[in-house]
N, C-alpha and C positions, 0 to 999 in steps of 0.2 A: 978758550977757542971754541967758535960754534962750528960745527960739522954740518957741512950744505953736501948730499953725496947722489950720482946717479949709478944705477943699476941696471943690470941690463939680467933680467930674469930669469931662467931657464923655464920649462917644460915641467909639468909635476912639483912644483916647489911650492908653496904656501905664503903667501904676503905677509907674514905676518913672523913673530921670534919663538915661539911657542906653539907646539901644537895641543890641544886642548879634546882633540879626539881621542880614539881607541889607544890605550897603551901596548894592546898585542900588536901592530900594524904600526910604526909611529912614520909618519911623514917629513920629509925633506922642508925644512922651513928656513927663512933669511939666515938664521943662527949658521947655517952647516957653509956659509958664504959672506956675512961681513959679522967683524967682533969688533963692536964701538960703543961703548954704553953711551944709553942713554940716545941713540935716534931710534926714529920709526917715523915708518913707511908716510907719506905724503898722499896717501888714495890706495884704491884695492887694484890687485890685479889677478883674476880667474888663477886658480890651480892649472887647468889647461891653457890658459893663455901663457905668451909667455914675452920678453923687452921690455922695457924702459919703466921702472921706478925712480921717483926722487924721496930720500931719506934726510934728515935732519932730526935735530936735539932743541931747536928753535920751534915752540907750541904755535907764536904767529904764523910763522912763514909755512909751518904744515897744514894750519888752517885755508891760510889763504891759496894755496894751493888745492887741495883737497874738496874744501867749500862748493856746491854745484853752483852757489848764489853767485860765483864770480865768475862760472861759465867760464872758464880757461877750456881751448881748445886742445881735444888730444886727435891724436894721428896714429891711425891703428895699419895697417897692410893687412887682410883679409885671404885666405888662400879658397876661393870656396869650387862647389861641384858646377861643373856646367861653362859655362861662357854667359855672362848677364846681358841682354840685351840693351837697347837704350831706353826701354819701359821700364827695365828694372832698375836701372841706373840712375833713371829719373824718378822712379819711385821714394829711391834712395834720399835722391836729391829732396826731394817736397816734404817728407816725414810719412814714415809708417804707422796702420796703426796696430797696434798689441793690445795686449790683453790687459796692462796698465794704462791705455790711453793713446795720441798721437804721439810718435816723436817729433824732436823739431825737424827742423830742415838741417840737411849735412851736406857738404863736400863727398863726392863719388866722383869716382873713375877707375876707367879699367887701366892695370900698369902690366909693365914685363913683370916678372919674377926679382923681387928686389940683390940690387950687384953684394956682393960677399955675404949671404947668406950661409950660416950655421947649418949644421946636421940636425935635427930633432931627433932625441932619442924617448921613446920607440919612435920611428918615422909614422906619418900621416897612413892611412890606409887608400891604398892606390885601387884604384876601378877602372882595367882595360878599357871597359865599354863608355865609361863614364867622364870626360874630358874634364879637366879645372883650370882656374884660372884665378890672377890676383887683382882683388878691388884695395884702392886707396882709401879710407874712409874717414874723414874730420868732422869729431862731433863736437858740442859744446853743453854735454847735458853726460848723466850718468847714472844712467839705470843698471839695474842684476842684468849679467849676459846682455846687453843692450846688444851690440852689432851681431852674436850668434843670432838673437832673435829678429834682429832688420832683416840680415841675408836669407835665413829661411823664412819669413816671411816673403821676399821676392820670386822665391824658388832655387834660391841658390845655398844650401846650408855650410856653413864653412866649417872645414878640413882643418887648419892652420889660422893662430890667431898673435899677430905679435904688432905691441905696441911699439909705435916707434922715434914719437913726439910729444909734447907735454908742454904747452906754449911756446918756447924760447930753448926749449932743452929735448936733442936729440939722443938716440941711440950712437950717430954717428963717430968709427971708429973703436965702440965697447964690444968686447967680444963675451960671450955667452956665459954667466957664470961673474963677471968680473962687476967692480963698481971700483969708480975713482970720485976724490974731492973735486968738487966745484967751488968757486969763490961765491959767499953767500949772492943773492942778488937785491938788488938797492931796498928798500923797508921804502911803503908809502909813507907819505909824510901825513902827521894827521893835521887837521882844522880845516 
């Protein structure tokens, strides 16, 4: 049987089944939350970030997923400082540029607070003075910290960072910590 599985990440955990840092300090990795030999992870997701991974034991279907050459669209929820105007928004929109280049162009908007949202533990660090709010952001590219570095580039640096789409495959209804089977999904056909 091949194992097609999504995850819904926590906060502080490591992408990955092994941790390969300090042995005094050892870090929370996939291992302490699914025991299935033989999958991994479908793409990275930040130690501080935290939603939606896909897992499998299938090398194509991780590729083809993972791959930036096939530009699969992820969907991240952004919690950042501020209120982003519609400059910022639109900056969003048209691609920024960083210290490795332009991004492309992404999907932005401002949303509420996403409905059944989880606790983060430790919680975000709160700023009386400092108001926040949540951007929607779909990219189709996959640079280190890419959307930390978008948002502080517009002036809005984000607080909270959780994926919550990956083409076709949602967060929807996985609650924090948890991962359930999925039916593989159809193999392109080759010639």
């Amino acid at each position: 049987m091949s194992w097609f599985i999504r995850f819904n990440k926590p906060f502080d955990v490591l992408s990955q089944f092994t941790d390969k840092g300090s042995d005094d300090s050892p870090r929370r990795t996939l291992s302490a939350f699914i025991d299935l030999p033989g999958v991994y992870p479908a793409g990275r997701l930040d130690r501080d970030s935290e939603g939606l991974m896909l897992l499998t034991d299938d090398g194509r279907l991780q590729a083809r997923i993972a791959d930036p050459k096939h530009k699969m669209a992820k969907t991240y929820w952004a919690q950042v400082e501020g209120i982003p105007d519609q400059a910022a928004l639109a900056a969003l929109q048209k691609g920024v540029e960083l210290k490795d280049g332009l991004t492309r162009p992404a999907r932005a908007r401002l949303m509420d607070t996403p409905e059944g949202l989880w606790q983060r533990s430790p919680p975000i660090r709160v700023r009386k003075s400092v108001p926040d709010s949540w951007i929607e952001l779909t990219l189709r590219e996959g640079r280190n910290r890419q959307v930390r570095r978008m948002t502080a580039a517009v002036g809005h640096p984000t607080l909270r960072l959780i994926r919550c789409r990956i083409g076709d495959w949602s967060l929807d209804g996985l609650a924090s910590g948890r991962w359930e089977a999925l039916p593989p999904p159809d193999r392109p056909r080759r010639g």
